[in-house]
KEFI-409180 format. One record per residue (C-alpha): residue in three letters; residue number from 1; x, y, z. Coordinates in Angstrom, 2 decimals, decimal comma, always signed. Layout:
<rs>
<r res="ALA" n="NUM" east="X" north="Y" up="Z"/>
...
</rs>
This chain:
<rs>
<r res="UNK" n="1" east="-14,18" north="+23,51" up="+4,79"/>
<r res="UNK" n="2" east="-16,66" north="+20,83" up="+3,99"/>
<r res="UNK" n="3" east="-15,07" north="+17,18" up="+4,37"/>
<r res="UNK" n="4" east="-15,74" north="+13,72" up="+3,79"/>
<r res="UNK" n="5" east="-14,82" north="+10,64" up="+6,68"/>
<r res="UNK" n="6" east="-14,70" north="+7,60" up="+4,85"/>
<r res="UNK" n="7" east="-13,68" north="+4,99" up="+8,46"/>
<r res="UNK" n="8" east="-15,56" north="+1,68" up="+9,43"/>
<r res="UNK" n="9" east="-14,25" north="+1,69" up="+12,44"/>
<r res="UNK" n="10" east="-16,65" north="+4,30" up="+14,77"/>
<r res="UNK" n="11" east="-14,28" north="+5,05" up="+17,51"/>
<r res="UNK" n="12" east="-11,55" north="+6,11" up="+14,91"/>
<r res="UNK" n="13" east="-14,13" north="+8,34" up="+12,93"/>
<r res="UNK" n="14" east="-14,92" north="+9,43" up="+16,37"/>
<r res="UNK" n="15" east="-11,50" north="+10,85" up="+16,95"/>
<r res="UNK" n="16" east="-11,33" north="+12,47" up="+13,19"/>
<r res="UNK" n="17" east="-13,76" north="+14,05" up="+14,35"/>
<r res="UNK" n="18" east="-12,94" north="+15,62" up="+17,32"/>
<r res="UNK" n="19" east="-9,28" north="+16,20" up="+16,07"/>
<r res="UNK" n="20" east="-10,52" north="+17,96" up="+13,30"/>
<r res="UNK" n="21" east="-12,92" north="+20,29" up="+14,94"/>
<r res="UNK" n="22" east="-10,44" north="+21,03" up="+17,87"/>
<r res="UNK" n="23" east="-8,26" north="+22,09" up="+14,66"/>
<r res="UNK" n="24" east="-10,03" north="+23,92" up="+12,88"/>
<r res="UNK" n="25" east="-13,61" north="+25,03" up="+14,33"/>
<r res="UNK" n="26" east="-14,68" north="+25,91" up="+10,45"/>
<r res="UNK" n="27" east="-14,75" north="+22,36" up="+9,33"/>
<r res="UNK" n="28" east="-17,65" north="+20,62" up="+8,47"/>
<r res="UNK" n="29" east="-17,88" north="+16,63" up="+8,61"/>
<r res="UNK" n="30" east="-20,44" north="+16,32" up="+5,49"/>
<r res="UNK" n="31" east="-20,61" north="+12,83" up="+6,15"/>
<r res="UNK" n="32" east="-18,83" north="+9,57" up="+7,53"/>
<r res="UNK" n="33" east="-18,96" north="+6,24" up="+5,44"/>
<r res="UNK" n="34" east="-18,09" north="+2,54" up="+6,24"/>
<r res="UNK" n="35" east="-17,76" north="+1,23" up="+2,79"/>
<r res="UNK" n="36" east="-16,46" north="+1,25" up="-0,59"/>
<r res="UNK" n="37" east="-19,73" north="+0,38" up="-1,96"/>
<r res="UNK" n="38" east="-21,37" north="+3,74" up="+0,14"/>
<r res="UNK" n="39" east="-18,85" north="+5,80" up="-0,78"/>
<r res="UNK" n="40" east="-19,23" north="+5,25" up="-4,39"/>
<r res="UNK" n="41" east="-22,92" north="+5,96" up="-3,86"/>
<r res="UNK" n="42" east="-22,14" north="+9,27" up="-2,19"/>
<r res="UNK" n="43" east="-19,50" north="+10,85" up="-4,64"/>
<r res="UNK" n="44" east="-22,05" north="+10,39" up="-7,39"/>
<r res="UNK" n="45" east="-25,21" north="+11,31" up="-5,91"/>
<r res="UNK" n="46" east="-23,90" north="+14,54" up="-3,60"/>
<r res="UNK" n="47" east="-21,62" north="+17,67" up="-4,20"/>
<r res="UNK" n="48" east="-17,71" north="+16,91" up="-4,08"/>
<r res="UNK" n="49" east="-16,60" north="+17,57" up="-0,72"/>
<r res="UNK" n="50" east="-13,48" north="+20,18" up="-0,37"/>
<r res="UNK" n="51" east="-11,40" north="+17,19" up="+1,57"/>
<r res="UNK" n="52" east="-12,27" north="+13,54" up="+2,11"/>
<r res="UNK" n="53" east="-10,24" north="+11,53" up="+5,12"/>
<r res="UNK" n="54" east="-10,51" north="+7,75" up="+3,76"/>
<r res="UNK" n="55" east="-9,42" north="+4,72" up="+5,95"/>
<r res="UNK" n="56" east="-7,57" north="+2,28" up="+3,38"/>
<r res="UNK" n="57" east="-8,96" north="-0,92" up="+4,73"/>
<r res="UNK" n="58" east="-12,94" north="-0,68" up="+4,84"/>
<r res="UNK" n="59" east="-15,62" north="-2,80" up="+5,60"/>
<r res="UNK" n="60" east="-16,50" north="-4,00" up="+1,68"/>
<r res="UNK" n="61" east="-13,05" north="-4,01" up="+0,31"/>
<r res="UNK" n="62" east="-9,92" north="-1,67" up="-0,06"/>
<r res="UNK" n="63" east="-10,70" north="+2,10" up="-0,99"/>
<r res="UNK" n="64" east="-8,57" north="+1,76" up="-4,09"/>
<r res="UNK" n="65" east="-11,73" north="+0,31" up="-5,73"/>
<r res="UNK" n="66" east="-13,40" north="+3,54" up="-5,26"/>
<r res="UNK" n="67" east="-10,67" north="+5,30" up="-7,08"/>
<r res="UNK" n="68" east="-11,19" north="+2,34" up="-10,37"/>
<r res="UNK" n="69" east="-14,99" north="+2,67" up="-10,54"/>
<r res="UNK" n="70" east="-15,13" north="+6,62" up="-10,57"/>
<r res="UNK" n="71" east="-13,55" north="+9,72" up="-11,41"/>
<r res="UNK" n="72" east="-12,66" north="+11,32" up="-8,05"/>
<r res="UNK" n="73" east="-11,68" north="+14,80" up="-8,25"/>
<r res="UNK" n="74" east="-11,23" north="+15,23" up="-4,51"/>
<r res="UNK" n="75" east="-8,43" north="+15,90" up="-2,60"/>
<r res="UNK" n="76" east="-7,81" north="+12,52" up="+0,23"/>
<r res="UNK" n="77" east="-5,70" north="+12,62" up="+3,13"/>
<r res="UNK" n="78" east="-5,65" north="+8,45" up="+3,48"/>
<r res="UNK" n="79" east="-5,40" north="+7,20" up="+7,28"/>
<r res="UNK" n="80" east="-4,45" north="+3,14" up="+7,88"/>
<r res="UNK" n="81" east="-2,89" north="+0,53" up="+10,46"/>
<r res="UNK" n="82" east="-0,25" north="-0,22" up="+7,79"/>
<r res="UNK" n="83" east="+2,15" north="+1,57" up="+5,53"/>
<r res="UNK" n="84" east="+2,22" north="-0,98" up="+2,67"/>
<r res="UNK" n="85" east="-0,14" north="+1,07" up="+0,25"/>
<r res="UNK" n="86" east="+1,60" north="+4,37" up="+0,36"/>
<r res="UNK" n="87" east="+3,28" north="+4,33" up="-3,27"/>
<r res="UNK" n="88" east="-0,50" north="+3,63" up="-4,60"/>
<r res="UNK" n="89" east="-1,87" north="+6,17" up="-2,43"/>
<r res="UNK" n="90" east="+0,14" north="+8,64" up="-3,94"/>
<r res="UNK" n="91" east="-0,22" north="+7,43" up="-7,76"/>
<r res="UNK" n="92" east="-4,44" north="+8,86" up="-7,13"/>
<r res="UNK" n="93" east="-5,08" north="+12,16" up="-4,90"/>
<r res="UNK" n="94" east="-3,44" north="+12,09" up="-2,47"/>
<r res="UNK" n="95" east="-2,41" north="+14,98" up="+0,41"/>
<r res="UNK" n="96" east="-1,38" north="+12,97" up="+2,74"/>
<r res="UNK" n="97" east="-0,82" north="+9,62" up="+4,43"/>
<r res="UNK" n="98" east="-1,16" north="+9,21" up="+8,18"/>
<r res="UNK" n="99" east="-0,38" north="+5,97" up="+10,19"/>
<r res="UNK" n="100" east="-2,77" north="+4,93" up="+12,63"/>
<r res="UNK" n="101" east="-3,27" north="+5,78" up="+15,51"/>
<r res="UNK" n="102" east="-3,70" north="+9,30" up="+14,01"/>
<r res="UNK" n="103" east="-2,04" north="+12,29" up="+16,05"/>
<r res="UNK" n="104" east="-3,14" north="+15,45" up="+16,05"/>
<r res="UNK" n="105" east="+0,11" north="+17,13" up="+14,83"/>
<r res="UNK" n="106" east="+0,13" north="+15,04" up="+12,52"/>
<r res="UNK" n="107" east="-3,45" north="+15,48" up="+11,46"/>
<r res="UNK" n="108" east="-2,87" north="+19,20" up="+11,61"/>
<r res="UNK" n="109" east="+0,06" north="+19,31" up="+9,79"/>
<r res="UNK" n="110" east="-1,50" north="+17,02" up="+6,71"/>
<r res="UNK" n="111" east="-4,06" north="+19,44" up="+6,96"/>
<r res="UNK" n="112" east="-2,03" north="+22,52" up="+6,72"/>
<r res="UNK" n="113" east="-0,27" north="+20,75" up="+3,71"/>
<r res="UNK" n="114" east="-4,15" north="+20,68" up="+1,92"/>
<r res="UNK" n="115" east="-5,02" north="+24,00" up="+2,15"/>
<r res="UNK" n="116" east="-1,54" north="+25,17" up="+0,67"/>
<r res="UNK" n="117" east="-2,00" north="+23,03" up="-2,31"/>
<r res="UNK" n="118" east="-5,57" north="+23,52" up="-2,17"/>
<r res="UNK" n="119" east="-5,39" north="+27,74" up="-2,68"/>
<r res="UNK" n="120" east="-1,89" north="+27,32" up="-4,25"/>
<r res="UNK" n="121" east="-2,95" north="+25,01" up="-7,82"/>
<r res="UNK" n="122" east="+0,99" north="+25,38" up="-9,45"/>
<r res="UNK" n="123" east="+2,39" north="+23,68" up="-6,13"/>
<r res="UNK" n="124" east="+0,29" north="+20,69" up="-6,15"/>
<r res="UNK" n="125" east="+2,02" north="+18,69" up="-9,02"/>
<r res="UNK" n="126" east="+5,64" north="+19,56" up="-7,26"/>
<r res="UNK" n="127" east="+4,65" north="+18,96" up="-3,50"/>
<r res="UNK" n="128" east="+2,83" north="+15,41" up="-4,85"/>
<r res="UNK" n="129" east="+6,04" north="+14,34" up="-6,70"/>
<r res="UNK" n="130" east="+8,17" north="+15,60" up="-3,58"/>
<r res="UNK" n="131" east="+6,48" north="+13,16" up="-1,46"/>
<r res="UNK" n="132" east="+6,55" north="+10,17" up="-4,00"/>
<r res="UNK" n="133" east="+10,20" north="+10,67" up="-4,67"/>
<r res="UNK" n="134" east="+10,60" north="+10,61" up="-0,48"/>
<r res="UNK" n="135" east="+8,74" north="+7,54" up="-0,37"/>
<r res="UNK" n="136" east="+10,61" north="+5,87" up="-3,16"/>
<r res="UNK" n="137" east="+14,03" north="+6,83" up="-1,83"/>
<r res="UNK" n="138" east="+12,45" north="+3,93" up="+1,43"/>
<r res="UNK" n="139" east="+12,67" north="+0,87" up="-0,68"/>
<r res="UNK" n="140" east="+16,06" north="-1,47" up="-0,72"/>
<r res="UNK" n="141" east="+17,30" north="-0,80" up="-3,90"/>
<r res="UNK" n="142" east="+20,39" north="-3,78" up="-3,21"/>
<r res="UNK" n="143" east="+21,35" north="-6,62" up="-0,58"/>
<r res="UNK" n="144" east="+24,42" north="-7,40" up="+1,59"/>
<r res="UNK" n="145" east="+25,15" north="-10,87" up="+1,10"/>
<r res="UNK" n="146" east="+27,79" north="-12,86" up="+3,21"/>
<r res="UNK" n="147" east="+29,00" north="-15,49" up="+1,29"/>
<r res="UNK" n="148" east="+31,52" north="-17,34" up="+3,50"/>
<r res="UNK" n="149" east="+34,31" north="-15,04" up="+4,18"/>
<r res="UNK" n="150" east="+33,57" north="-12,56" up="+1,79"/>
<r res="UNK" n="151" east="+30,80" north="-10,26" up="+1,03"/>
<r res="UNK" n="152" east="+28,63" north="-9,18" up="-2,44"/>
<r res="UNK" n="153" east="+25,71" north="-6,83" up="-2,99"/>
<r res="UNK" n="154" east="+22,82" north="-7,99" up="-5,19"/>
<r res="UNK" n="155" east="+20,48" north="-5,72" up="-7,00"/>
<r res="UNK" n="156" east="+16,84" north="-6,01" up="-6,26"/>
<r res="UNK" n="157" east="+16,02" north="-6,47" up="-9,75"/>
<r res="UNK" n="158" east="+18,29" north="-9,18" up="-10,08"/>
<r res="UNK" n="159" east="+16,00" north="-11,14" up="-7,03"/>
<r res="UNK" n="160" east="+13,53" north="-13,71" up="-8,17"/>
<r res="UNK" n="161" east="+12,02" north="-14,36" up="-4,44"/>
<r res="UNK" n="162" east="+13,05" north="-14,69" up="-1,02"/>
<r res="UNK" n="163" east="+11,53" north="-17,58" up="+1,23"/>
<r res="UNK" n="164" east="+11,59" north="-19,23" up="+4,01"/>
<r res="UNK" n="165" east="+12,76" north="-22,85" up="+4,53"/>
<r res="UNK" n="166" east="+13,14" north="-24,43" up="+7,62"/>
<r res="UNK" n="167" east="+13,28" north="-21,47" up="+10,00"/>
<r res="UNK" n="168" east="+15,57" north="-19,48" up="+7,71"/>
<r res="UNK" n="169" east="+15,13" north="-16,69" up="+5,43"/>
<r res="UNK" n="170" east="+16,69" north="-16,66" up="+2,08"/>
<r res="UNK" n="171" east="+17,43" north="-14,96" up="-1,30"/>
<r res="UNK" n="172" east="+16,74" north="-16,48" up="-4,87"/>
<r res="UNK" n="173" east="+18,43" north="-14,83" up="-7,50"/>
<r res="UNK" n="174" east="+17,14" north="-15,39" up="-11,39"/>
<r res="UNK" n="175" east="+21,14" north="-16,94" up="-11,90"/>
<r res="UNK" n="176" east="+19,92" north="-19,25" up="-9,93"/>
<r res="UNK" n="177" east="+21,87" north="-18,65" up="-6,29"/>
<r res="UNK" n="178" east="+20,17" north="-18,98" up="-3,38"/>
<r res="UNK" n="179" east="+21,75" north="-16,82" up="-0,30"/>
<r res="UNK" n="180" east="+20,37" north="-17,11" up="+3,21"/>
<r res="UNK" n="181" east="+19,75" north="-13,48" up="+4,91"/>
<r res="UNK" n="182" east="+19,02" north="-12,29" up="+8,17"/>
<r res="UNK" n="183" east="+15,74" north="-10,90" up="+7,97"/>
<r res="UNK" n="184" east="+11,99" north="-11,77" up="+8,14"/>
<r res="UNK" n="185" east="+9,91" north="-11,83" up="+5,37"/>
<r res="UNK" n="186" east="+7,62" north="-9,17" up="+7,50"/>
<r res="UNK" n="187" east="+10,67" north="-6,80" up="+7,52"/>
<r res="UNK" n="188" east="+11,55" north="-7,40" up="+4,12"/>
<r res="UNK" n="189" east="+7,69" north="-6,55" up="+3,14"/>
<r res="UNK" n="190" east="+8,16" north="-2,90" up="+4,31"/>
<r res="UNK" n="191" east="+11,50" north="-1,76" up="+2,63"/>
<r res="UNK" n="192" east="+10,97" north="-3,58" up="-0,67"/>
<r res="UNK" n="193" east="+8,39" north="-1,78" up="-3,88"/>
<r res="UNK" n="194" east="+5,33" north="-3,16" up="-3,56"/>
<r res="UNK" n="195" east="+4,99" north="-2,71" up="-6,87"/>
<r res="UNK" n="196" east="+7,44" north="-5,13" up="-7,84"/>
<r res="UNK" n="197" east="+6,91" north="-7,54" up="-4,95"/>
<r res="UNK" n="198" east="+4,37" north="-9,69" up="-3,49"/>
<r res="UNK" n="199" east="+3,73" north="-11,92" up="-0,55"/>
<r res="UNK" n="200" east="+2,21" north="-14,81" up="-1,99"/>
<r res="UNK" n="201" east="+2,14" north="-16,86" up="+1,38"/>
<r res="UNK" n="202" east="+3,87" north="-16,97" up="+4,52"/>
<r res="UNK" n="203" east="+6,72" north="-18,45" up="+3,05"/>
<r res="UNK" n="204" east="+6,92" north="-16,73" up="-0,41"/>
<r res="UNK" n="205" east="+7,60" north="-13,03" up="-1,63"/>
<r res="UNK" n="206" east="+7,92" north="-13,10" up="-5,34"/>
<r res="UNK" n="207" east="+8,97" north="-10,73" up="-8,05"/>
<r res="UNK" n="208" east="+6,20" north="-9,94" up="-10,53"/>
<r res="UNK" n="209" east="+9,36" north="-10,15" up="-13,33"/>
<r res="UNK" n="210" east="+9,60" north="-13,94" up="-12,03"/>
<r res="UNK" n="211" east="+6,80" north="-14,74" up="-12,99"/>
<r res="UNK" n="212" east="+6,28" north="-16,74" up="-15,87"/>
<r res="UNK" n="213" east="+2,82" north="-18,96" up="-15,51"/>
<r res="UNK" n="214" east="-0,50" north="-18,50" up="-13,16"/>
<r res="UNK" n="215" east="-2,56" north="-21,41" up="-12,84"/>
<r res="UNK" n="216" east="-5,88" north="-21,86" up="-11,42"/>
<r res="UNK" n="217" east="-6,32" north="-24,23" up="-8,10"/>
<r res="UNK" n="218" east="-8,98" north="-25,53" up="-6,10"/>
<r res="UNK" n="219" east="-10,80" north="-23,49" up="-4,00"/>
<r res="UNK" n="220" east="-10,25" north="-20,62" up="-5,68"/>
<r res="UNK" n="221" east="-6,45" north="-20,76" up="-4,96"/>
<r res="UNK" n="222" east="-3,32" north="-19,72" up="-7,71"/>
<r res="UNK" n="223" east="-0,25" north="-21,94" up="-8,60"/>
<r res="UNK" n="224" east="+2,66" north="-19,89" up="-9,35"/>
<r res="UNK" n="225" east="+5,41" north="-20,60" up="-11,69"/>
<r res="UNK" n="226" east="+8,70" north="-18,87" up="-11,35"/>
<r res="UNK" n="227" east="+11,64" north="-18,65" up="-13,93"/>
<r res="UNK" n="228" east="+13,43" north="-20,08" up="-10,85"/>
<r res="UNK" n="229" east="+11,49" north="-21,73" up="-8,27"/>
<r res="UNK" n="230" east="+14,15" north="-22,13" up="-5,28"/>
<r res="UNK" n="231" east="+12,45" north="-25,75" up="-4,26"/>
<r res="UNK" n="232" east="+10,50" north="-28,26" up="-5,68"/>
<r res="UNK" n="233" east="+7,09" north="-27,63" up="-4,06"/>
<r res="UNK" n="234" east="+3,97" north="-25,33" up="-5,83"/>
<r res="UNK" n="235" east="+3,56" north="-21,82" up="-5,32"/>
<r res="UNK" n="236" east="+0,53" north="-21,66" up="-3,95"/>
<r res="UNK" n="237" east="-1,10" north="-18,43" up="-3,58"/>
<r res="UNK" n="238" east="-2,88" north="-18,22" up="-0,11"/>
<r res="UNK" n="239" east="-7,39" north="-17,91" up="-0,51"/>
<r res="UNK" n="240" east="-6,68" north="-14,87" up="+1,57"/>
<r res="UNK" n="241" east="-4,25" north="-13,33" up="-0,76"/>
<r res="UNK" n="242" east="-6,09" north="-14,16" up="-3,69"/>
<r res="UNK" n="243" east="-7,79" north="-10,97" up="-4,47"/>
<r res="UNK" n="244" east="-5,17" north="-8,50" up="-3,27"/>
<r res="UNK" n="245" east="-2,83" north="-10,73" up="-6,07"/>
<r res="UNK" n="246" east="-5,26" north="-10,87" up="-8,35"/>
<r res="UNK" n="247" east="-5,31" north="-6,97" up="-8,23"/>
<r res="UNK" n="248" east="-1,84" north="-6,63" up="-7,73"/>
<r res="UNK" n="249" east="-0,84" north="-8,14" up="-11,45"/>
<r res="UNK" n="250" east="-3,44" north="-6,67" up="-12,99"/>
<r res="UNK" n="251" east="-2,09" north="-2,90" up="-12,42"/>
</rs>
């Protein structure tokens, strides 16, 4: 089995390594690769690989890119530090996605999943959509909201943003309510659809339906407009968020 390690970070490829030959002795690491950029380069210059292992966050950029320049036939088990691109990973090739750090049942088991979709070409489409419809079942779908002595549930779709203002986290509806919760904006990051929501700043996670205006700042930065902006103050979308945002509405 001829595969592909696509890690910038050597002592992780150093332990896909070893985890993979103690797993299977047959395997053969064709290459390893740092970059989206040199991955790119490989897939169209050398034969496919059966399997390629591909770290999320690389040195150049996020691996998605590779996957929106080429065609990539190849099977990709995906390996990261963070679980907030697992819906995408699954909407290209994917096997598998394993949380760093990577453990070998884990490793074996993602592997194990390959080769039965691999040999077995009517599973693939089923076990794929399986694992999507797992993932999806994750995000918040509603919200428990105190509201003095009584409680309501909101809908996600019916949530504009949720921000923080001084020290508190809260909910802004598009009706216009605003509803303090008990939860971090870091929490709230993994359980809702990252499809659907995006953390503009430290203080902002918008809903791409809120949207209605982007406008372009200095330094590269984005003001956002919102059908309801909770406060007075821009939206500013953070120089380090830029890109990922910029990438993120353009889906």
């Amino acid at each position: 089995m001829k595969i592909l390690i696509v890690e910038d970070e050597k002592p992780a490829s150093d332990k896909l390594v070893y985890l993979l030959q103690k797993i299977d002795k047959t395997v053969n690491i064709v290459d390893i690769i740092e970059s989206v950029e040199g991955t790119i380069n490989y897939l169209q210059n050398n034969p496919s690989p059966d399997l390629i292992l591909m770290d999320i966050q690389l040195d150049d950029g996020v691996c998605f890119e590779i996957f929106e320049t080429i065609k990539v036939n190849t099977p990709v088990i995906f390996t990261t530090a963070y679980n907030d691109y697992a819906l995408k990973a699954f909407k290209v090739n994917s096997v598998d996605y394993l949380l760093k750090p990577i453990e070998e049942n884990f490793l074996q088991q993602a592997i194990d999943k390959f080769k039965t979709i691999h040999f077995n070409d009517n599973r693939n489409i089923a076990v794929v959509t399986k694992l999507l419809q797992e993932y999806r079942k994750n995000y918040k779908t509603r919200f428990l909201i105190k509201v003095g002595q009584h409680y309501k549930s909101t809908l996600i779709n019916d949530i504009s943003s949720f921000y923080i203002l001084e020290r508190a986290t809260f909910i802004n509806t598009f009706s216009g309510h605003n509803y303090a919760i008990d939860d971090s904006l870091d929490n709230l990051q993994k359980v809702l659809d990252p499809d659907k929501f995006f953390r503009i700043n430290r203080n902002y996670l918008i809903n791409i339906s809120a949207i209605t205006d982007i406008i372009s700042y200095s330094s590269s930065r984005l003001i956002i407009k919102l059908k309801n902006n909770p406060t007075s103050e821009d939206l500013i979308v953070s120089r380090e968020k830029v890109s990922d945002f910029k990438r993120w509405i353009d889906k």
